[in-house]
DSSP file (Angstrom, degrees, kcal/mol; ACC not computed):
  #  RESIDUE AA STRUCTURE BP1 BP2  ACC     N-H-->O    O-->H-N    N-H-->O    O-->H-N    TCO  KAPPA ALPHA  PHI   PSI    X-CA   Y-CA   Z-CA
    1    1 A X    >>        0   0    0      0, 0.0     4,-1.9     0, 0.0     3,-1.2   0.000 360.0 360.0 360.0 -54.8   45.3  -29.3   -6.6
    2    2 A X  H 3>  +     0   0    0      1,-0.2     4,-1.5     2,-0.2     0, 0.0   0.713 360.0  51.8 -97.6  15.2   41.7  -29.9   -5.9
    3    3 A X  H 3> S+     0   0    0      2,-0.1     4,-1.6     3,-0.1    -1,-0.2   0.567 108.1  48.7 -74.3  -7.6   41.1  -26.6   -4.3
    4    4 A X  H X4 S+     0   0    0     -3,-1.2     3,-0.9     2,-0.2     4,-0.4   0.966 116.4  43.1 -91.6 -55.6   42.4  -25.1   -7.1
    5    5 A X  H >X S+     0   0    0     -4,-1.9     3,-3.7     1,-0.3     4,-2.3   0.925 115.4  55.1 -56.9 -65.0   39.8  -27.7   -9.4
    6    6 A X  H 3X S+     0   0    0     -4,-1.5     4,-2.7     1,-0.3    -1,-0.3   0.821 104.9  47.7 -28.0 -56.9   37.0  -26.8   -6.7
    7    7 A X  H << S+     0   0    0     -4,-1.6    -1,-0.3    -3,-0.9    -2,-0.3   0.193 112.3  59.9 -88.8  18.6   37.4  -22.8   -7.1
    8    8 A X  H <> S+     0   0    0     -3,-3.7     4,-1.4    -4,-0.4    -1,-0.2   0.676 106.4  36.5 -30.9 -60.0   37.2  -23.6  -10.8
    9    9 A X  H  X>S+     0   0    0     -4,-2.3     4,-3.8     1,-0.2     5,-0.7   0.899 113.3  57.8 -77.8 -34.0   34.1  -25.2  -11.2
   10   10 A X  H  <5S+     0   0    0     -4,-2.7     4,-0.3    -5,-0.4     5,-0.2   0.748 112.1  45.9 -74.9 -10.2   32.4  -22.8   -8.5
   11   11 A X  H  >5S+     0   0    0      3,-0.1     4,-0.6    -5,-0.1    -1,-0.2   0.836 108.6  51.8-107.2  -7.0   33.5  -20.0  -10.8
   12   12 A X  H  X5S+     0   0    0     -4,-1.4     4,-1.9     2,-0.2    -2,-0.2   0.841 118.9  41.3 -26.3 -58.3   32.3  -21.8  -14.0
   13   13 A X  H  X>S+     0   0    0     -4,-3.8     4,-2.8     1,-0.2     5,-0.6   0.914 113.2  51.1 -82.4 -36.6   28.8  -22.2  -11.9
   14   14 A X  H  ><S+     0   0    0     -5,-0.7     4,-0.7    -4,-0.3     5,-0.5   0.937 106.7  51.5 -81.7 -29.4   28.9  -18.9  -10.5
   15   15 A X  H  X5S+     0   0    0     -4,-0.6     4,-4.4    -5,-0.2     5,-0.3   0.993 117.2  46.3 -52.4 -51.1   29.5  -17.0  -14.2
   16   16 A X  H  X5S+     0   0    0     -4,-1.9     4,-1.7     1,-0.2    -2,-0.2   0.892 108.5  49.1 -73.1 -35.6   26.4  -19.1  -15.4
   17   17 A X  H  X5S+     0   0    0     -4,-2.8     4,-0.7     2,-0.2    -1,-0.2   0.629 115.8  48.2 -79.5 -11.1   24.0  -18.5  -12.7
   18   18 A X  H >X<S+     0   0    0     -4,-0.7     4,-2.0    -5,-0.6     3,-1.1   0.965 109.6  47.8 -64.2 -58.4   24.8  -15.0  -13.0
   19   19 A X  H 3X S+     0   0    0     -4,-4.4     4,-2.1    -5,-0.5    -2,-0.2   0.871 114.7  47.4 -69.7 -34.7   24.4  -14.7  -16.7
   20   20 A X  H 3X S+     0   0    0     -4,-1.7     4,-0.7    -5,-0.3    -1,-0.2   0.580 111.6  46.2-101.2  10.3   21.0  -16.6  -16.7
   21   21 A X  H <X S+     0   0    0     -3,-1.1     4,-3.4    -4,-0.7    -1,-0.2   0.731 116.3  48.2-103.7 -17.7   19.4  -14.7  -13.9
   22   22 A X  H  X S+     0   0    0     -4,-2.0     4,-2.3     2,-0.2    -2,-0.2   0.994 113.6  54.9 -48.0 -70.7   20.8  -11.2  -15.8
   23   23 A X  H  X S+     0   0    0     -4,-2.1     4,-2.1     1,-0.3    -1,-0.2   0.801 109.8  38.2 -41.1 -60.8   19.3  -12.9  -18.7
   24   24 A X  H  X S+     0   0    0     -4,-0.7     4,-1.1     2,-0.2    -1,-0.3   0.762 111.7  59.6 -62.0 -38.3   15.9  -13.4  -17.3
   25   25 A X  H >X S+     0   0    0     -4,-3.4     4,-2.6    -3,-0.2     3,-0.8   0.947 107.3  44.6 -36.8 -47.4   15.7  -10.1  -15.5
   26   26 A X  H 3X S+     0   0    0     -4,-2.3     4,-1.2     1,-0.2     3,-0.4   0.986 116.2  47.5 -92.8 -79.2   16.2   -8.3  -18.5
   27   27 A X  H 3X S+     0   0    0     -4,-2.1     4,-1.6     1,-0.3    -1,-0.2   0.439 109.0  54.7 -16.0 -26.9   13.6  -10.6  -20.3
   28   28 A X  H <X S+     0   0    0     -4,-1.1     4,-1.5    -3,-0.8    -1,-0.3   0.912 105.1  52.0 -72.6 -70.4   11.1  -10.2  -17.4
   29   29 A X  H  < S+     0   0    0     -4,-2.6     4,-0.3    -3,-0.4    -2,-0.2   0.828 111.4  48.3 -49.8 -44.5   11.4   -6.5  -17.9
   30   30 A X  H >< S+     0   0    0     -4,-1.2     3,-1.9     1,-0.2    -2,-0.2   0.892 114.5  44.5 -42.0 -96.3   10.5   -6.9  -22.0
   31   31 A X  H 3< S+     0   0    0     -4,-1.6    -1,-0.2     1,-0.3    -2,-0.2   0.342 108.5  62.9 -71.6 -11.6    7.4   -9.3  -21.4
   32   32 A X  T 3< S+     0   0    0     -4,-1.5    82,-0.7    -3,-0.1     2,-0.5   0.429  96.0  67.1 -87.2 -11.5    6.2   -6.8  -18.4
   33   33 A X  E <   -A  113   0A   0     -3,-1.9     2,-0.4    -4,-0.3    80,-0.2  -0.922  57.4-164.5-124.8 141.0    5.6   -3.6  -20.6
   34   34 A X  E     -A  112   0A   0     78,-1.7    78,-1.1    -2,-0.5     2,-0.3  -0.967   9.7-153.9-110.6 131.3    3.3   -2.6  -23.2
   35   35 A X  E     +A  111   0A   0     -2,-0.4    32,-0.8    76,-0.2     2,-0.3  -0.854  28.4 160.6-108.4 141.7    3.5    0.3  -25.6
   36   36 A X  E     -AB 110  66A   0     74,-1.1    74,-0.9    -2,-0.3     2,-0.6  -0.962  38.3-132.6-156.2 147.4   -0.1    1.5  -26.9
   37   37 A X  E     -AB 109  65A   0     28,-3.6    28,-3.1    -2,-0.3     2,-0.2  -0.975  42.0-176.0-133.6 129.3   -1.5    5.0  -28.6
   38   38 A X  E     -A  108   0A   0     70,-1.2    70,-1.3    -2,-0.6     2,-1.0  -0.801  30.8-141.7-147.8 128.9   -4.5    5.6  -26.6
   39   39 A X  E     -AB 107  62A   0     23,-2.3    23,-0.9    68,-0.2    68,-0.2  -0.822  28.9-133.1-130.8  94.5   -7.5    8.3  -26.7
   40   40 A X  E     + B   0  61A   0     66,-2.0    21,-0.2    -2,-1.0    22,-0.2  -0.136  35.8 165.6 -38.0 164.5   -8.5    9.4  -22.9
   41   41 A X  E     +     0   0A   0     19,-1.0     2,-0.5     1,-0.3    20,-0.2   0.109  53.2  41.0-159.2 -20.5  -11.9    9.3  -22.9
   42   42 A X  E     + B   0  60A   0     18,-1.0    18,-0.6    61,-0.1    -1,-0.3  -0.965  39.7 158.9-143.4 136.2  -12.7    9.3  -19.3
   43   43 A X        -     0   0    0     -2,-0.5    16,-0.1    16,-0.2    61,-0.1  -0.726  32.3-155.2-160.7  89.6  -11.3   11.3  -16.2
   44   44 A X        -     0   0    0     -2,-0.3     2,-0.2    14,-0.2    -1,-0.1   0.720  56.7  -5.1 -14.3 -72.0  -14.1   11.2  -13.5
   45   45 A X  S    S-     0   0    0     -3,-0.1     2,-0.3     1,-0.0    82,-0.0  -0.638  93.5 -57.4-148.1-156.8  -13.8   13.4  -11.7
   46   46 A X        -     0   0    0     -2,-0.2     2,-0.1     1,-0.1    -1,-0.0  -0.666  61.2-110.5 -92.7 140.7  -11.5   16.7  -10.7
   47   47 A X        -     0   0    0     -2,-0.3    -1,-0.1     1,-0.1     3,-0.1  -0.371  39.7-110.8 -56.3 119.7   -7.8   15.4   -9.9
   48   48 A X        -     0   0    0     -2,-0.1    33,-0.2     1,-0.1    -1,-0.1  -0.361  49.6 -78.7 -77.2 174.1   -7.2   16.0   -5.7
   49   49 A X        -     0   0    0      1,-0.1     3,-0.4     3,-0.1     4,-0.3  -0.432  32.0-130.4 -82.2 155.8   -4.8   18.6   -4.8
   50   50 A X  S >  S+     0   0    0      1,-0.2     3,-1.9     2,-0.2    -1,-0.1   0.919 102.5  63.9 -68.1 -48.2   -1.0   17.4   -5.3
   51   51 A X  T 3  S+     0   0    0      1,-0.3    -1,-0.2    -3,-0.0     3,-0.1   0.894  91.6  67.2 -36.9 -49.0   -0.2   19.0   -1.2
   52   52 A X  T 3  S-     0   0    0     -3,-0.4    -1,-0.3     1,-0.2    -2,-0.2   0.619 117.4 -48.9 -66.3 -19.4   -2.5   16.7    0.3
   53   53 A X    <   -     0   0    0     -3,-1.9    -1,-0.2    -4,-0.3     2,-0.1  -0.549  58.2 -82.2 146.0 140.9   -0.8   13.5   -0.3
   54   54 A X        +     0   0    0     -2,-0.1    69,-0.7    -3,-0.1     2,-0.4  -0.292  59.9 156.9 -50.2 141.6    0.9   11.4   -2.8
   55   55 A X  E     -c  123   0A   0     67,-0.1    24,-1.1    -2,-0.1    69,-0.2  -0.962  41.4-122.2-168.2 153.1   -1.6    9.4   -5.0
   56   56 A X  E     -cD 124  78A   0     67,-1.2    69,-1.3    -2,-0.4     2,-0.6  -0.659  25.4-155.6 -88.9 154.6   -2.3    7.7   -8.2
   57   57 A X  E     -cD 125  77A   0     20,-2.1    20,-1.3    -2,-0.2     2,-0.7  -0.939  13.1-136.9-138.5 103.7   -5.3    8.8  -10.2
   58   58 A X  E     + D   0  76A   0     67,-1.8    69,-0.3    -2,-0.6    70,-0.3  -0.703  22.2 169.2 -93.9 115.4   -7.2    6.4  -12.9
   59   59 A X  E     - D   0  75A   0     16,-1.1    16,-3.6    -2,-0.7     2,-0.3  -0.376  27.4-112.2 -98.6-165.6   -8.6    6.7  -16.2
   60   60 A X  E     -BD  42  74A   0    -18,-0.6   -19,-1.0    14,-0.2   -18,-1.0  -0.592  26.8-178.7-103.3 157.1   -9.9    5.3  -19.0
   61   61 A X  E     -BD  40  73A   0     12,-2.0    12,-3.0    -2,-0.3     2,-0.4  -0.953  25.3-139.7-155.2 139.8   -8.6    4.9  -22.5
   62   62 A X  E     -BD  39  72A   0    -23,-0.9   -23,-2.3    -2,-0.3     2,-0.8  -0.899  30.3-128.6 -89.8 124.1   -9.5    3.6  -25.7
   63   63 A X  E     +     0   0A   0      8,-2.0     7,-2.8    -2,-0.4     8,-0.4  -0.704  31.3 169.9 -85.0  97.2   -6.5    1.8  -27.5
   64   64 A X  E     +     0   0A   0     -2,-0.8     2,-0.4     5,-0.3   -26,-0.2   0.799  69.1  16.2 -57.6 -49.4   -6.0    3.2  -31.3
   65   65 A X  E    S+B   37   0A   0    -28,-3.1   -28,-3.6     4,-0.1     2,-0.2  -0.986  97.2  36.8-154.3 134.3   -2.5    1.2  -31.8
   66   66 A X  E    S-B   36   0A   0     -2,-0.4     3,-0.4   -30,-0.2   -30,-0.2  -0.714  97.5 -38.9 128.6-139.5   -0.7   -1.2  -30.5
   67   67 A X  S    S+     0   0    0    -32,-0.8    -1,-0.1    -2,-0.2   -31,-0.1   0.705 133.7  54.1 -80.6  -7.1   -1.4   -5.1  -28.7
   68   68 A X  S >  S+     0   0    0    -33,-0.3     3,-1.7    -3,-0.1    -5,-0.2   0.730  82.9 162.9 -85.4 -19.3   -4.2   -3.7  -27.1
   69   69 A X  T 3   +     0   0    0     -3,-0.4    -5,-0.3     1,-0.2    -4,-0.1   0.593  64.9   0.1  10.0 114.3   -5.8   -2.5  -30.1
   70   70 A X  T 3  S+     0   0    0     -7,-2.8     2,-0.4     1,-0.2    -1,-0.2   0.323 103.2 119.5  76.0 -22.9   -9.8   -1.5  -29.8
   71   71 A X    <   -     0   0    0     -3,-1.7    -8,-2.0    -8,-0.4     2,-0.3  -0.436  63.0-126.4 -89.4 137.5   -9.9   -2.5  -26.3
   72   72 A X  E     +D   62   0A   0     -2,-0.4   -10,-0.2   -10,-0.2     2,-0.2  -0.592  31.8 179.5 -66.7 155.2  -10.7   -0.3  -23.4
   73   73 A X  E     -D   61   0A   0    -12,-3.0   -12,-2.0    -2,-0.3     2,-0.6  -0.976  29.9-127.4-157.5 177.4   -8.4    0.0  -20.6
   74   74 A X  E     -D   60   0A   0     62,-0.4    64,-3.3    -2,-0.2     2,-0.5  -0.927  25.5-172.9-133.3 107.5   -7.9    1.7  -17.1
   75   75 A X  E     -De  59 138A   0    -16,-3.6   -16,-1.1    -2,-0.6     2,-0.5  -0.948  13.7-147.3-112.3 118.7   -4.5    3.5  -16.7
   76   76 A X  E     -De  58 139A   0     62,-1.8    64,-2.5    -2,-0.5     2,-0.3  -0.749  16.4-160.8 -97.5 136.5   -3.3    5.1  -13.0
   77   77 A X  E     -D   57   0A   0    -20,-1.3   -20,-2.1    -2,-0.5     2,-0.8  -0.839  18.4-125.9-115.9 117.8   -1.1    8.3  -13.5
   78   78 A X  E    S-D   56   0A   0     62,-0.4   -22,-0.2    -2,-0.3     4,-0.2  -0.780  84.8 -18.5-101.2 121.8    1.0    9.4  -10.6
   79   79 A X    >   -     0   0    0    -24,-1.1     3,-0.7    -2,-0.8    -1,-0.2   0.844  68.5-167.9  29.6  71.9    0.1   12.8   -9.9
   80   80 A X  T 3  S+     0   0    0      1,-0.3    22,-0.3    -3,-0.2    -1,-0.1   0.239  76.8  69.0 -67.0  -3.8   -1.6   14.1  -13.0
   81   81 A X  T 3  S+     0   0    0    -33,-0.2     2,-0.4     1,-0.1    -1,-0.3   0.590  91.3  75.2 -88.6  13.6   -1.6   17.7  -12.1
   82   82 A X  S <  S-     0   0    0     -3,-0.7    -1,-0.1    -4,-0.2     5,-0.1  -0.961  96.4-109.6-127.1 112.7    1.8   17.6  -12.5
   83   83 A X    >   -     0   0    0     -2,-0.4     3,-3.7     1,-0.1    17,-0.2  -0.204  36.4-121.7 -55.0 127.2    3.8   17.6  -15.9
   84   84 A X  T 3  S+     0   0    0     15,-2.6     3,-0.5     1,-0.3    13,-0.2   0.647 116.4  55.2 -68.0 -18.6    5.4   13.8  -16.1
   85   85 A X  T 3  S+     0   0    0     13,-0.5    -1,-0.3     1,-0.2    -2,-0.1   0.518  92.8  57.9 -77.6  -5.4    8.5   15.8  -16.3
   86   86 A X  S <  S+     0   0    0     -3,-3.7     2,-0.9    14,-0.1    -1,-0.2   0.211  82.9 108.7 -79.9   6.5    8.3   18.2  -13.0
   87   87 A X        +     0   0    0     -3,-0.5     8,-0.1     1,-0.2    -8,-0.0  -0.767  32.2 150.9-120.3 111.8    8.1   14.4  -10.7
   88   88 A X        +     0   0    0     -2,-0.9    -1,-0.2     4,-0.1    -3,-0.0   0.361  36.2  87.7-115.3 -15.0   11.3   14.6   -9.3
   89   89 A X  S >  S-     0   0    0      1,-0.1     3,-1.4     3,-0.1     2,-0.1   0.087 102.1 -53.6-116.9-111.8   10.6   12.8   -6.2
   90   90 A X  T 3  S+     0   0    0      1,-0.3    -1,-0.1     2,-0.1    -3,-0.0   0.679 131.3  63.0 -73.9  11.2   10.8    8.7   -5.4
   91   91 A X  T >  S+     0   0    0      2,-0.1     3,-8.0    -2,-0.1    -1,-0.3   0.901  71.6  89.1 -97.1 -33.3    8.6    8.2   -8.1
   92   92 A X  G X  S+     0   0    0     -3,-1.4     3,-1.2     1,-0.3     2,-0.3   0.871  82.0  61.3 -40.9 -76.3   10.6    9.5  -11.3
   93   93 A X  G 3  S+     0   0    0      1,-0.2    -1,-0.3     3,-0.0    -2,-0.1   0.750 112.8  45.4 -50.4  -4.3   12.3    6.1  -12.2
   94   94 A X  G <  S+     0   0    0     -3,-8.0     2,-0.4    -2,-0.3    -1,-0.2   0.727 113.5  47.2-109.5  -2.5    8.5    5.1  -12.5
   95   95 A X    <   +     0   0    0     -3,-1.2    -1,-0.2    -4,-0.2     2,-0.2  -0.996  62.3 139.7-139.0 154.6    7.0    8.1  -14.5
   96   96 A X  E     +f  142   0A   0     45,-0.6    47,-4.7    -2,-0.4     2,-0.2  -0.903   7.8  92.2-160.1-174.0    8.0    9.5  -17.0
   97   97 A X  E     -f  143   0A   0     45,-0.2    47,-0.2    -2,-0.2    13,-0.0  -0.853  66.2 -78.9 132.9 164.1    7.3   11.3  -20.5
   98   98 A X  S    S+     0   0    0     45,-0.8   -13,-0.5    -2,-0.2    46,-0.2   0.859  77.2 125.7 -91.1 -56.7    6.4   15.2  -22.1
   99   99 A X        +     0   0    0     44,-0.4   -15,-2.6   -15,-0.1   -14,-0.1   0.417  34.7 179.6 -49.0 128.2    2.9   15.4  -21.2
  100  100 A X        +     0   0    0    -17,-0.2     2,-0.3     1,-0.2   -14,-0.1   0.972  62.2   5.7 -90.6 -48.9    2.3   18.3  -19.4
  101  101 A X        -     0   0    0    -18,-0.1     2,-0.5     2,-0.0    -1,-0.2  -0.795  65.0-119.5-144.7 161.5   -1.3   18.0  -18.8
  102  102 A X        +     0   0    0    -22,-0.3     2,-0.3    -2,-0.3   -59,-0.0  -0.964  30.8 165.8-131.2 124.1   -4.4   15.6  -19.3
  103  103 A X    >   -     0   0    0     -2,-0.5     3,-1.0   -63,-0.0     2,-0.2  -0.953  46.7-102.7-138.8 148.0   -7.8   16.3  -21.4
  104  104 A X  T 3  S+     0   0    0      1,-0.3     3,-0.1    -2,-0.3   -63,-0.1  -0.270 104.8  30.8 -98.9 137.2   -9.9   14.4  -22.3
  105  105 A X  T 3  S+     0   0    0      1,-0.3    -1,-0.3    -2,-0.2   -65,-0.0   0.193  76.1 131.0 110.2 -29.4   -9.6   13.5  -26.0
  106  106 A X    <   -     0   0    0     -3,-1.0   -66,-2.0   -67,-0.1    -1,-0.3  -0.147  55.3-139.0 -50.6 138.7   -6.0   13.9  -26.2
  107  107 A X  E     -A   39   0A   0    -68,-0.2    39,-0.3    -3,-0.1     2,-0.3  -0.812  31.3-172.2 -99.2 159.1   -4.4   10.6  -28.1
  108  108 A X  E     -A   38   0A   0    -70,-1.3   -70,-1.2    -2,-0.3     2,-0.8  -0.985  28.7-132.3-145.4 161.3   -0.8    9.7  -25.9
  109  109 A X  E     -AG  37 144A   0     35,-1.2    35,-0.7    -2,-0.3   -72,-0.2  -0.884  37.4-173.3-110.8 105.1    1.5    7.5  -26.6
  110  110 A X  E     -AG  36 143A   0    -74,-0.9   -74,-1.1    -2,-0.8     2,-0.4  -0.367  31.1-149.7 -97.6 167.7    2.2    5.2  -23.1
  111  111 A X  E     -AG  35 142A   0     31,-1.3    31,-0.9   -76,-0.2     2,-0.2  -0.826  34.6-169.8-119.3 151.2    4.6    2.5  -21.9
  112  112 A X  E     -A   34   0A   0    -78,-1.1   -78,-1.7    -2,-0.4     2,-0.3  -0.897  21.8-153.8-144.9 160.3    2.3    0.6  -19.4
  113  113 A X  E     -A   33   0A   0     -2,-0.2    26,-1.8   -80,-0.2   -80,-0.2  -0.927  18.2-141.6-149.0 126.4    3.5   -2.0  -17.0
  114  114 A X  S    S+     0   0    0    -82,-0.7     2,-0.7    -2,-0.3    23,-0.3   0.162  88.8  63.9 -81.0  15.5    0.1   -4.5  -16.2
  115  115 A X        +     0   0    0    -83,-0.3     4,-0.3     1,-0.2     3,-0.3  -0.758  55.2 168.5-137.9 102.6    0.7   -5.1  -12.3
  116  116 A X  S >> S+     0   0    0     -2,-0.7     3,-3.8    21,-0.4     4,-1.4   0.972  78.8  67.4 -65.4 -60.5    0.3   -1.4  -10.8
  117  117 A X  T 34 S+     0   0    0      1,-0.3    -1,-0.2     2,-0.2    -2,-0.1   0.606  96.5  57.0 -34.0 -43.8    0.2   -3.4   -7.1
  118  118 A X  T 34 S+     0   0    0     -3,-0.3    -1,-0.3     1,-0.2    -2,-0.2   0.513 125.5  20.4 -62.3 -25.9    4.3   -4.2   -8.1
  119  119 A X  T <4 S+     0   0    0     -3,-3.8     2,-0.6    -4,-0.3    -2,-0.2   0.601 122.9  52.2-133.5 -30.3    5.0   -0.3   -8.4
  120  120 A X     <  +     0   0    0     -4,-1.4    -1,-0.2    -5,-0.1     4,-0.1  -0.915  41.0 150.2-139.3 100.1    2.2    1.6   -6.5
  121  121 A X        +     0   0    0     -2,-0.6    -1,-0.1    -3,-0.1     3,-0.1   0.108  52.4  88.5-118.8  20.0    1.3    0.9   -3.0
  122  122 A X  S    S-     0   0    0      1,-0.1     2,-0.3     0, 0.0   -67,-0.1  -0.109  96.2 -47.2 -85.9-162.2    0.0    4.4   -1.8
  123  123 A X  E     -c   55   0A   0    -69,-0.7   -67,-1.2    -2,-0.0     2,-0.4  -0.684  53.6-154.7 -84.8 130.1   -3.7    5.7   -2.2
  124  124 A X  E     -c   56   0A   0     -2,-0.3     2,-3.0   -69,-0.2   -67,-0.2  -0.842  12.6-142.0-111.5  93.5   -5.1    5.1   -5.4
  125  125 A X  E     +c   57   0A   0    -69,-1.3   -67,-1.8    -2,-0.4     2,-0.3  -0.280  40.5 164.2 -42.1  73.6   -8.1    7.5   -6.6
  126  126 A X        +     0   0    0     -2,-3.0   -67,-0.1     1,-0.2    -2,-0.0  -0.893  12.3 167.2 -72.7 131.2  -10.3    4.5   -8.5
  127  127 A X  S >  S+     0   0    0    -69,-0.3     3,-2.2    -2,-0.3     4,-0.2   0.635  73.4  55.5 -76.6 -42.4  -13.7    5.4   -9.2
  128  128 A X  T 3> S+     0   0    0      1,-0.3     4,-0.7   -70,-0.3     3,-0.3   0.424  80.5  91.7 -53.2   0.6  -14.6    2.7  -11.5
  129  129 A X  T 34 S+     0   0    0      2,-0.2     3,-0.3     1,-0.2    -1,-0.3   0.853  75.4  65.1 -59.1 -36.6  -13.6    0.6   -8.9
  130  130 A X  T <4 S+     0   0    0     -3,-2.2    -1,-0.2     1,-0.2    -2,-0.2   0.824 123.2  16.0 -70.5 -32.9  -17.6    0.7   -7.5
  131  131 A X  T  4 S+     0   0    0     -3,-0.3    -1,-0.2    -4,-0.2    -2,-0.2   0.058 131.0  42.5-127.0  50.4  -18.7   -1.0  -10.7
  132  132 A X    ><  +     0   0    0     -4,-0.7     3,-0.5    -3,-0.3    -2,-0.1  -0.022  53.0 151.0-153.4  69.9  -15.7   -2.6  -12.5
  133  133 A X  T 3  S+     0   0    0     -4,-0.2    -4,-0.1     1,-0.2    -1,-0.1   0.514  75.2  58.1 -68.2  -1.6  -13.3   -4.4   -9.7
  134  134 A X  T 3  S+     0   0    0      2,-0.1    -1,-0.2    -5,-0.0     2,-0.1   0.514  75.0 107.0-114.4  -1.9  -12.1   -7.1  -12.5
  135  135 A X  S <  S-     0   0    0     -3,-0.5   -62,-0.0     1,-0.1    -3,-0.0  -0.507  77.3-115.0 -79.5 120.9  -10.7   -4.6  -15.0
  136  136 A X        -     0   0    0     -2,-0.1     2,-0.5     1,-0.1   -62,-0.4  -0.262  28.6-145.3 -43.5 140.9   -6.4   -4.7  -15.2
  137  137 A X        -     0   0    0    -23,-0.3   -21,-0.4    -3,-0.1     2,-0.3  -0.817   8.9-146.5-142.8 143.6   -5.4   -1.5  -14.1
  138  138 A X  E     -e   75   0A   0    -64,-3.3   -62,-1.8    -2,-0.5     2,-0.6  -0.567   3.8-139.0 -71.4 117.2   -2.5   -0.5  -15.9
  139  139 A X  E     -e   76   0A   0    -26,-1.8     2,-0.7    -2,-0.3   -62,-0.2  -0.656  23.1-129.7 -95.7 147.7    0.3    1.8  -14.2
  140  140 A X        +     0   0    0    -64,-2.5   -62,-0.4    -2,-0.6   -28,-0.2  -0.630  33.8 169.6 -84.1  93.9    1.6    4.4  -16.6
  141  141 A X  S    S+     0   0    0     -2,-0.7   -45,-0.6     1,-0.3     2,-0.4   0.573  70.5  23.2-111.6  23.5    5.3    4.4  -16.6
  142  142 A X  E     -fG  96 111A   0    -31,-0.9   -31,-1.3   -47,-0.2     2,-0.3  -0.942  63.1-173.3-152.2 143.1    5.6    6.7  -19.7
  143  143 A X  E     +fG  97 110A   0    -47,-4.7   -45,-0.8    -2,-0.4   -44,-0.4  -0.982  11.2 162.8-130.2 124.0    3.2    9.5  -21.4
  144  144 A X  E     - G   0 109A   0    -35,-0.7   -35,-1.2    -2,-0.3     2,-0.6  -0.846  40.6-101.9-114.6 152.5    3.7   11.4  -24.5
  145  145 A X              0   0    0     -2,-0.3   -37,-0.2   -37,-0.2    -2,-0.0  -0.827 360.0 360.0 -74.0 122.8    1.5   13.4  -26.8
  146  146 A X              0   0    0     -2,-0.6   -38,-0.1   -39,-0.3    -1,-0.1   0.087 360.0 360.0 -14.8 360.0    0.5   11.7  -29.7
């Protein structure tokens, strides 16, 4: 009888600590992402060749729409010579999107997720890094055209 009571409550406790870390995941994931329409503005310099190694690539954007609204910001692109729908290998479950290609002036419509370091630990092509180290920089895990 109180084993039976015991593996009661412990599946009482185990239902709840389930459901509230499910809960909080999924909540986590909400407060972690931002949706923004965005006007490139800035692309440094020429994109390195895709062969040589995987890499993230950042530019700049001016925010038209959404909580960012007015602000610049600094978005890393995983291997922007490449249409966000050709990236097929360990990276697809983090980009994604139609845009085939990136010019400057083009509005897109992103999903952004504000801690790149959580998603992207390869080599990251920064240039603004030499004068802006204090600037988020955002990784880009969906791109559309506007």
């Amino acid at each position: 009888m109180l084993r039976a009571h015991f593996l009661y409550v412990f599946a009482i406790l185990f239902a709840l600590l389930s459901t509230s870390s499910v809960t909080s995941v999924a909540r986590a994931d909400t407060d972690e992402t931002i949706a923004v329409t965005a006007k490139l503005v800035e692309i440094p310099s020429k994109f390195p060749p895709d062969d040589l190694y995987d890499y993230a690539y950042v530019m700049r954007y001016e925010v038209i729409g959404g909580p960012l609204d007015k602000s610049s910001i600094l978005v890393a692109h995983y291997k922007p010579r490449q249409a966000r729908s050709k990236i097929k290998d360990k990276m697809k479950d983090f980009v994604g999107g139609k845009l085939r290609s990136f010019t400057v002036g083009d509005v897109h419509k992103m999903k952004l997720a504000p801690d790149l370091k959580k998603i992207w630990k390869g080599p990251l092509v920064d240039e603004f890094a030499a004068t802006d180290r204090k600037s988020v920089r955002y990784w880009c895990l969906e791109v559309d055209p506007a």
